[in-house]
C-alpha positions as CSV (number, residue, x, y, z in Angstrom):
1,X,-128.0,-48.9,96.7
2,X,-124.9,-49.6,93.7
3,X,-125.0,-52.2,91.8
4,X,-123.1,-55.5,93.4
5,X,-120.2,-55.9,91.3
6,X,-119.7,-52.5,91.4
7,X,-119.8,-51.8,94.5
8,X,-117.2,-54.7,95.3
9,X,-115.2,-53.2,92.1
10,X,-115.6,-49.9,94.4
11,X,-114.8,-51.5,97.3
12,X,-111.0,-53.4,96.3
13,X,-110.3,-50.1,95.1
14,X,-110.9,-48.0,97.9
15,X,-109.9,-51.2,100.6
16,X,-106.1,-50.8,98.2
17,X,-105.9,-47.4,98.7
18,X,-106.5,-47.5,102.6
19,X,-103.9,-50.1,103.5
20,X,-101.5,-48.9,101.1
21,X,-102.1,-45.4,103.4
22,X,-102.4,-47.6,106.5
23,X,-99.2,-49.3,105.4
24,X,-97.0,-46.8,105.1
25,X,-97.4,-45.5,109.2
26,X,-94.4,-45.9,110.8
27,X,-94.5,-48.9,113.8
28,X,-94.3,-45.9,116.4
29,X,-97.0,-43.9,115.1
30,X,-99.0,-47.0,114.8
31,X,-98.7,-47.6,118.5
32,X,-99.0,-44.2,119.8
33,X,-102.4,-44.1,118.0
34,X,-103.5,-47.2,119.8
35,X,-102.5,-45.9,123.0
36,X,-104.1,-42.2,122.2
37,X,-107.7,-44.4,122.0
38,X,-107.1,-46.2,124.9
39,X,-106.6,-42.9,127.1
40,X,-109.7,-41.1,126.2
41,X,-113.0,-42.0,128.4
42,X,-114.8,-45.5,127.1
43,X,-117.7,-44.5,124.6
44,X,-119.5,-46.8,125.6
45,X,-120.8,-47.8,129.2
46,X,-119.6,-50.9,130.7
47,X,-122.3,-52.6,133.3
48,X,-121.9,-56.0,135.2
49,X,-122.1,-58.9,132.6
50,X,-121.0,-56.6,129.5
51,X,-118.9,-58.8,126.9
52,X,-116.6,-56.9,125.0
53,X,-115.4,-58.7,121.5
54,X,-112.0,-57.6,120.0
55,X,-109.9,-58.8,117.8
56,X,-106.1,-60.2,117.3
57,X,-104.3,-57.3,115.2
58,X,-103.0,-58.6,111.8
59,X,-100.1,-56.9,109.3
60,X,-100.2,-53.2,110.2
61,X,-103.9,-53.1,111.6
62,X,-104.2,-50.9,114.4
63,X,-103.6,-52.8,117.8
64,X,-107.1,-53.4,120.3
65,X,-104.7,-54.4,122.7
66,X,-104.4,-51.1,125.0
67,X,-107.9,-50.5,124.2
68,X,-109.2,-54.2,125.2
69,X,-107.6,-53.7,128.7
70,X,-109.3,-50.0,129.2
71,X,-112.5,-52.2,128.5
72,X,-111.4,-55.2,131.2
73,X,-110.3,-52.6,133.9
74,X,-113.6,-51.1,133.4
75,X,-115.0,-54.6,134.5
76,X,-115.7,-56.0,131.3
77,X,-115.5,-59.8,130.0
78,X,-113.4,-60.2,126.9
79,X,-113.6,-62.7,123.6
80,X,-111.7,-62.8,120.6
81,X,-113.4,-64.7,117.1
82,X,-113.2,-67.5,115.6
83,X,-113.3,-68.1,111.9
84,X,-116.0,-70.7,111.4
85,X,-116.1,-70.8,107.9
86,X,-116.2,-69.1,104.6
87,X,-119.9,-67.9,104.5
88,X,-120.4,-68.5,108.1
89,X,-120.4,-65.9,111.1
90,X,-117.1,-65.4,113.6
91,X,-117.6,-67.8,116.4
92,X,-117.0,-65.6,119.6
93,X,-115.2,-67.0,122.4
94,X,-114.7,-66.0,125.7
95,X,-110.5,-64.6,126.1
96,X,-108.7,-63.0,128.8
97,X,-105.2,-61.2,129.2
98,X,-102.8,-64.6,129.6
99,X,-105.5,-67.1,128.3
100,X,-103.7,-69.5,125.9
101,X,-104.3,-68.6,121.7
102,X,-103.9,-71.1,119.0
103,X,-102.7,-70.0,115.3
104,X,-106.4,-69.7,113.5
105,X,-106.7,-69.4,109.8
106,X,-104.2,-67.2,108.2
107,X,-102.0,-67.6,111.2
108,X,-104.4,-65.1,113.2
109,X,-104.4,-65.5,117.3
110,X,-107.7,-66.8,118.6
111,X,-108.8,-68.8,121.7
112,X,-108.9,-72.5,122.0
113,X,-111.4,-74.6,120.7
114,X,-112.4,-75.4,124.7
115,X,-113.2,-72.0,125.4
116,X,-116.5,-70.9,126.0
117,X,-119.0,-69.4,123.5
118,X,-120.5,-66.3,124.3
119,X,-122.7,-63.5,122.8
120,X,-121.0,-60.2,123.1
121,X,-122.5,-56.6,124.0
122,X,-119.8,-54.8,121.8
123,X,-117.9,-55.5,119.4
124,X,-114.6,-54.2,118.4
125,X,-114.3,-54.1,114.5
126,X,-111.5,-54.2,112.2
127,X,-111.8,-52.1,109.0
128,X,-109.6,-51.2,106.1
129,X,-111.5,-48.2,105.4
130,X,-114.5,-46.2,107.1
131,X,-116.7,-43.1,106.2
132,X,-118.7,-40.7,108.2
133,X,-122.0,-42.4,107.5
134,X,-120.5,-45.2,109.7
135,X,-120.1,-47.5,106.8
136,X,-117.3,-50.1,106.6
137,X,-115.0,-51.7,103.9
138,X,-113.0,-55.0,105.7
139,X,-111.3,-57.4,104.1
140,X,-114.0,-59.1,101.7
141,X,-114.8,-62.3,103.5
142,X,-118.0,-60.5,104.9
143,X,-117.4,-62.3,108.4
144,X,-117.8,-59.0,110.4
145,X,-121.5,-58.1,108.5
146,X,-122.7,-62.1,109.1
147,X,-121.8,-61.6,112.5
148,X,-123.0,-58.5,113.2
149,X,-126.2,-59.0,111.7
150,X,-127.0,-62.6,113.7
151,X,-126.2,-60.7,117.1
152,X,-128.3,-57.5,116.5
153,X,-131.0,-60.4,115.3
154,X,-131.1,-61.1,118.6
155,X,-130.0,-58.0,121.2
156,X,-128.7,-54.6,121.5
157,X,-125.3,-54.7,120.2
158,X,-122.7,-51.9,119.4
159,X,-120.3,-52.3,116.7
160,X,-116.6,-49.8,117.0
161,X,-114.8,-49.7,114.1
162,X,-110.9,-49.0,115.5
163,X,-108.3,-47.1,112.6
164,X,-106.0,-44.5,112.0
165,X,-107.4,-41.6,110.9
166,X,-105.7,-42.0,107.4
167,X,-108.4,-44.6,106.7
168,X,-111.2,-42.6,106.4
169,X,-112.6,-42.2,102.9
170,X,-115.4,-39.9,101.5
171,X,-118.4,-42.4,100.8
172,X,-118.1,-46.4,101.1
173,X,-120.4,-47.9,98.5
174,X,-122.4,-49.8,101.1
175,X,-125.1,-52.8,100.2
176,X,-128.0,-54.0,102.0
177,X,-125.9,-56.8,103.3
178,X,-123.2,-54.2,104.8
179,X,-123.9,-53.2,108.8
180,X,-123.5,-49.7,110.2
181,X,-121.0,-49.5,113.1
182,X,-122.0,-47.5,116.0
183,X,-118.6,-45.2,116.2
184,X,-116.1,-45.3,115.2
185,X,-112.5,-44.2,117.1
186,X,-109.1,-43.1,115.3
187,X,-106.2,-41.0,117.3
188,X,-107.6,-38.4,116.4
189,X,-111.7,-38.3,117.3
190,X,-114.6,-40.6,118.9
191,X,-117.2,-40.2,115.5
192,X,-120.5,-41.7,116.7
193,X,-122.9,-42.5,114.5
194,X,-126.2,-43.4,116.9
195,X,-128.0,-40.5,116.3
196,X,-127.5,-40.8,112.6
């Protein structure tokens, strides 16, 4: 495993280059790559009970949205997260298509403080930049590695990272701290990392 500070040196440099890449895609080939996950099969099985986490897009991250409802017709239960905290896991809470969102910190969409907590069976992941040892780079914070790590502490979950295939990059410099995702899908492929 790198060193700490450089790996985080490593990191800012390779999380700049990605959403400088991730930046500069139009708004229409944004979308059509959201929509192009949402049409393939699920990679995942969906049973009674499954929870599926995503996320409320931010800047020019790609959009869960299309993706999220694939999951619900499929007869999942949704949640969106909930910044707790510097230092502190996502709080997930249960969401649904027309549920009312309140402006969470940095003016990202999340569900109301009433809505119930819940423990989900997949997560969908944002990412700045991925590799094909199913390593991530997010935004810093660590929330997505806290949270990952107290779920899998205590069930089966899967983790899919969701980007454009611009963001891929040849090795993230990974730490003990940093959780594997499961797959990860872009426009282009489903990459699934189980076996690995």
């Amino acid at each position: 495993m790198p060193d700490a500070s450089d790996s985080q040196n490593r990191k800012a440099e390779l999380r700049s280059v990605a959403l400088t890449l991730r930046d500069a895609l139009p708004p229409t080939v944004r979308q059509a790559a959201a929509e192009a996950i949402a049409k393939r099969a699920l990679p995942v099985a969906v049973t009674p009970g499954t929870i599926v986490s995503g996320f409320s897009p931010m800047k020019t991250e790609i959009n869960p949205i299309p993706l999220l409802r694939k999951f619900a017709q499929a007869g999942a239960s949704l949640a969106l997260p909930c910044i707790a905290g510097r230092g502190h896991p996502l709080i997930m809470r249960a969401w649904d298509f027309g549920a009312p969102l309140a402006s969470g910190q940095w003016g990202i969409r999340e569900p109301v403080a009433e809505a119930a907590k819940v423990a989900p069976d997949i997560l969908i992941v944002p990412l700045a930049a991925f590799d094909r040892a199913g390593h991530r780079i997010g935004y810093g914070a660590g929330y997505y590695d806290m949270t990952l790590a107290a779920l899998r502490a205590k069930k089966t979950v899967v983790a899919i990272g969701i980007a454009f295939a611009a963001q891929e990059t040849a090795k993230v410099p990974a730490t003990e701290r940093d959780e594997r995702l499961d797959l990860v899908l872009t426009e282009r492929e489903i990459i699934d990392f189980r076996s690995n």
